[in-house]
N, C-alpha and C positions, 0 to 999 in steps of 0.2 A: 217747378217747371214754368211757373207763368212768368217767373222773375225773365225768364230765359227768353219765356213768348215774346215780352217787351224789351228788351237790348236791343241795343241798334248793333252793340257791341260785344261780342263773348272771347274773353281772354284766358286759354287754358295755360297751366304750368306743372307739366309731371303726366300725369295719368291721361293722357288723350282717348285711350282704348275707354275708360271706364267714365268718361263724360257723356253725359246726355246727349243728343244732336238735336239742335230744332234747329229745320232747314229754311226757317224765315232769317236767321240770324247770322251775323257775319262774323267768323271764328280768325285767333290769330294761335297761335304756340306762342309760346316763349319758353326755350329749352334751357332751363334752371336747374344750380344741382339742385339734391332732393334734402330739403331742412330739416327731415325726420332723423337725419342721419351724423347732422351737425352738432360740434359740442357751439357754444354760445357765441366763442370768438369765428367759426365757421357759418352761421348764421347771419350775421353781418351784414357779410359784403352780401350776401342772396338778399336780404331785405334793402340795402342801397341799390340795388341792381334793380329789381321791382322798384321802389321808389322813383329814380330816373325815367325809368319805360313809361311810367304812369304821368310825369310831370311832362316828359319829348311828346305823350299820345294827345294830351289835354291842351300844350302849343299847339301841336298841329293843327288840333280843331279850334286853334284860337282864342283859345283863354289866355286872361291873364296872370299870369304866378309869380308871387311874391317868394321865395327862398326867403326863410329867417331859423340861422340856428339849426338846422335840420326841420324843420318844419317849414307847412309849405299853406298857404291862404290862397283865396282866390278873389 
């Protein structure tokens, strides 16, 4: 819960109902299939999809990112 208290940022994916709420923090969705349910090659594209989201959210606030290879530095 404290990790929560300190986020500037809280990014749910799936379970909205069953998330904590701390109302100092500012919440987004990201409506993802569910990976519990994927065999390996359906997995995938769900962790490029997060990956993307994570790389567009950390431009925004202006970082800089290196793309190598599938990995990603800052």
């Amino acid at each position: 819960m404290a990790m929560l208290r300190a986020a500037d940022l809280v990014v749910t994916m799936g379970y909205v109902d069953t998330c904590p709420v701390v109302l100092e923090s500012k919440y987004i969705h990201w409506a993802l299939d569910e990976p519990a349910v994927q065999d390996l090659a359906g997995v995938r594209p769900i962790r490029d999809e997060i990956a993307a989201r994570v790389i567009g959210r950390l431009e925004e606030l202006g970082a800089q990112i290196t793309h190598n290879a599938g990995a990603c530095t800052q």
